[in-house]
C-alpha positions as CSV (number, residue, x, y, z in Angstrom):
1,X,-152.5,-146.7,54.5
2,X,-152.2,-147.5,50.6
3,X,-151.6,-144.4,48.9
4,X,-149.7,-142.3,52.0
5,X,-147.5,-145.6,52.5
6,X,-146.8,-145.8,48.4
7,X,-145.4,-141.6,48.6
8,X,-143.0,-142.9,51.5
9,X,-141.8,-145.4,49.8
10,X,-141.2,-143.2,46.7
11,X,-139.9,-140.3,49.0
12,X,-137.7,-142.7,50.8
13,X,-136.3,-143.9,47.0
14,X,-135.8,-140.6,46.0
15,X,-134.3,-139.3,49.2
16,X,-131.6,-142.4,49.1
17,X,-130.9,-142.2,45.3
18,X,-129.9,-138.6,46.2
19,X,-128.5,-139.4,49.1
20,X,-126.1,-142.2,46.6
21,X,-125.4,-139.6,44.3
22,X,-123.4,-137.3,46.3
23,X,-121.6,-140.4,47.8
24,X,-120.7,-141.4,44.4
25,X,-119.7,-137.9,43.9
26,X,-118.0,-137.6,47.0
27,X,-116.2,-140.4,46.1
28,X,-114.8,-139.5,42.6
29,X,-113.6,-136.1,44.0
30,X,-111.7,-137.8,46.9
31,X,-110.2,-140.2,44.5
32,X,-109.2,-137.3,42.0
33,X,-107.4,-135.1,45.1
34,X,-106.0,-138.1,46.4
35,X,-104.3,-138.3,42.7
36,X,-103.7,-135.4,42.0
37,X,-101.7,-134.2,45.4
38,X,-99.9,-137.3,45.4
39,X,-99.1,-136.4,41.8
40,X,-97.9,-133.0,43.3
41,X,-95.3,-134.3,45.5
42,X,-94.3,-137.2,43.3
43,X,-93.3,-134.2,40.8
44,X,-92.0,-132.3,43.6
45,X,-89.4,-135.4,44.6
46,X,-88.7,-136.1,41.2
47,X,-87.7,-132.8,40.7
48,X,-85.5,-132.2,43.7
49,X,-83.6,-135.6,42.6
50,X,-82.8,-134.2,39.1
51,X,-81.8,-131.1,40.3
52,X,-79.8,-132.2,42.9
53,X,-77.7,-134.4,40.9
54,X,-77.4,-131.6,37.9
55,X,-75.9,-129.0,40.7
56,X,-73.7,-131.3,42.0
57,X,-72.3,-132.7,37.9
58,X,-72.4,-128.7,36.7
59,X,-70.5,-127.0,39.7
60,X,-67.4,-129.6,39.6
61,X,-67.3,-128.7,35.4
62,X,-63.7,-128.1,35.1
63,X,-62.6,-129.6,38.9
64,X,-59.7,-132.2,39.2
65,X,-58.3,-133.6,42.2
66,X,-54.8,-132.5,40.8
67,X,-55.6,-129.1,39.1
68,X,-52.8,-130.1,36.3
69,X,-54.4,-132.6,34.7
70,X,-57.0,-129.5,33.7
71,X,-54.7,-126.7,33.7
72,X,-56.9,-124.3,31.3
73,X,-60.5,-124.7,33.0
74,X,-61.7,-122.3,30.3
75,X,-61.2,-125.5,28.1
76,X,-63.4,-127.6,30.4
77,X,-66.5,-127.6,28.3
78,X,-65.5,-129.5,25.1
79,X,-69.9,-129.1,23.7
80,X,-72.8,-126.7,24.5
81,X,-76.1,-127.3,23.1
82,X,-79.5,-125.9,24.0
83,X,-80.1,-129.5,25.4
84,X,-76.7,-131.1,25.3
85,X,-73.6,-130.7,27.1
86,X,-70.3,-132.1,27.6
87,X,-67.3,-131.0,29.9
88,X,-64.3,-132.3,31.6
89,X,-64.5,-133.1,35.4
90,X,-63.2,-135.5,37.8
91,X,-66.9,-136.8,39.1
92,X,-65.0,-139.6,41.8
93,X,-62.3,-137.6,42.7
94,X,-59.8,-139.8,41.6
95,X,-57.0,-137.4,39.8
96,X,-58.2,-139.2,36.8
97,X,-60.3,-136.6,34.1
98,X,-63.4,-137.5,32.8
99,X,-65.8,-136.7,30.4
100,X,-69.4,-135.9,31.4
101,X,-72.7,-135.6,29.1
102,X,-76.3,-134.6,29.5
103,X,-78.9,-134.3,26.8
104,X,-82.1,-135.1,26.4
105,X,-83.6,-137.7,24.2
106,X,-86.3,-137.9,21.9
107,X,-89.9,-137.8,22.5
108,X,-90.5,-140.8,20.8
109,X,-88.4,-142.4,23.1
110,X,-91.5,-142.7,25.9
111,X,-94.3,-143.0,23.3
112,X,-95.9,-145.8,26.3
113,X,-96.0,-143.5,28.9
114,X,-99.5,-141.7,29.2
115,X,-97.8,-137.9,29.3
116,X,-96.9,-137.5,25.6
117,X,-94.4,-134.8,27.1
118,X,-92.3,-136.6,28.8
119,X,-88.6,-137.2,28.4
120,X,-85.4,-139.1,29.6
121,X,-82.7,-137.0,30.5
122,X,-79.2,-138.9,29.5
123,X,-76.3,-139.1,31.9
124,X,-73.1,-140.2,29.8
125,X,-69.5,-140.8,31.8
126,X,-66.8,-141.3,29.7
127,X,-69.1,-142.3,26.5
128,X,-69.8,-145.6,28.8
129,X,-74.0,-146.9,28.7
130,X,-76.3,-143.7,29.8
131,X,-77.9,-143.5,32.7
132,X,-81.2,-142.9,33.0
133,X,-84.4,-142.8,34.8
134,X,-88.0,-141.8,34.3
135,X,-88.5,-139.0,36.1
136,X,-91.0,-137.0,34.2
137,X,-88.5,-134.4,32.7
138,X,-90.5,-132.5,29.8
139,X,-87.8,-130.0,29.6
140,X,-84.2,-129.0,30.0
141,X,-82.4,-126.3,28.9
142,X,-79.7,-124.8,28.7
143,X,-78.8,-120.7,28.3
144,X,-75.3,-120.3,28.2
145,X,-73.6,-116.2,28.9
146,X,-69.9,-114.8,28.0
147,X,-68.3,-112.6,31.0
148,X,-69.9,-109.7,29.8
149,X,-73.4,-111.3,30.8
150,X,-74.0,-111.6,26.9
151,X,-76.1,-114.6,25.7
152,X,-74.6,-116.6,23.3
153,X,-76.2,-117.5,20.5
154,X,-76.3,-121.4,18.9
155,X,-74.3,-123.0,17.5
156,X,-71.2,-122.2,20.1
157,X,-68.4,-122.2,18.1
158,X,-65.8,-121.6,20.6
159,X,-67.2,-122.9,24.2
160,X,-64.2,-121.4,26.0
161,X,-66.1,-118.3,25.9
162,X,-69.1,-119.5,28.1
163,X,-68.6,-118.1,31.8
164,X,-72.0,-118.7,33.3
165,X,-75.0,-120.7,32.5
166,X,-78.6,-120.7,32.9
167,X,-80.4,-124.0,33.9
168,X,-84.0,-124.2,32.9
169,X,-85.9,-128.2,33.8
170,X,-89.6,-128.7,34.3
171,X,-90.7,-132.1,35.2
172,X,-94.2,-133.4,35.3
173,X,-95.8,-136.5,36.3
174,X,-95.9,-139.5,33.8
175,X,-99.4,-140.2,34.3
176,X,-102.4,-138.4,35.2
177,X,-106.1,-137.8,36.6
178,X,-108.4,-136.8,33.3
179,X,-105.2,-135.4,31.5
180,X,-104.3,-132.9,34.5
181,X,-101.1,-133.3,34.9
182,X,-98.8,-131.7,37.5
183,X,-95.9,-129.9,36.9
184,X,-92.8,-128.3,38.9
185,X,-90.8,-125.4,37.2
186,X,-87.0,-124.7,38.3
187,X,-84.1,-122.8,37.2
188,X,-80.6,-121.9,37.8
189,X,-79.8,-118.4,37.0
190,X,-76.3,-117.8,36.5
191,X,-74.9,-120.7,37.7
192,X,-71.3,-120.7,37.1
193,X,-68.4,-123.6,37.8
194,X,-65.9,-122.4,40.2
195,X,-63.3,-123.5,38.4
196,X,-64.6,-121.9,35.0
197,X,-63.3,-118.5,36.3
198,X,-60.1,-119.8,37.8
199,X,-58.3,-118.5,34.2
């Protein structure tokens, strides 16, 4: 009974330590897809929010409640950047113009967050305190096109001459599993104002 009982023993140690290993194992990979989807659809959220907002700003550049307090809508973007913009709308449909700018800020900026990628995207109204929020935005911007379909080149010297617009904004999750982080791509192809072609 001494030596057969001293193998089970061992057998039963090794067979349980193995056993422990793959629910340690188990454990670490349910804890990485648990982050690492819910990093998926945070990204996914995050991105719908700052797209839906920059559809919503962008299509009303050049759009007043009473069309003559903008009567040359080709004169509705006053500054086009690669990553800065400013234009005249009326963003609470008051009859009252304002003066709406989005740029992104510097990396530096979020040096605390764990993504060393990450960036706030500024919303200015009428050069009052920028809005902003962390929403994992590691890029935005912006191609601009004449109404030939030409690509202007930077600087814009004369932004009457931009017709259409091409929105680029990826936004990935502040922080991460093991430095995997997610990302979400979108873009706005051609995306043009109404009222920049009512000339």
């Amino acid at each position: 009974m001494g030596f057969s009982s001293l193998i089970d023993v061992l057998g039963s140690f090794l067979v349980g330590g193995m056993l422990f290993m793959i629910l340690l194992r188990m454990n670490d990979a349910s804890v990485q897809n648990t982050f690492k989807y819910g990093g998926d659809l945070l990204v996914q959220q995050n991105l719908v929010e700052v797209v839906s907002l920059l559809e919503y700003d962008f299509r009303k550049i050049g759009y007043c409640r009473d069309w003559q307090n903008i009567p040359d809508p080709s004169k509705a973007i006053i500054y086009a950047d690669s990553n800065d913009i400013r234009f005249l709308t009326d963003i609470d449909n008051d009859a009252v113009v304002d003066t709406m700018r989005y740029y992104l800020g510097p990396a530096s900026e979020l040096a605390d967050t764990p993504n060393p990628r990450d960036r706030l995207l500024y919303r200015v109204i009428n050069g009052s305190v920028p809005l902003t929020a962390n929403l994992g935005v590691t890029q935005f911007n912006l191609v601009y096109f004449n109404a030939l379909g030409d690509s202007l080149s930077f600087p814009i010297l004369v932004p009457s001459e931009i017709y259409t617009m091409q929105i680029n904004v990826t936004v990935e999750n502040y922080a991460a599993y093991d430095e995997d982080y997610s990302s979400a791509f979108w873009r706005q192809i051609r995306m043009a104002a109404r009222n920049l072609r009512n000339r």
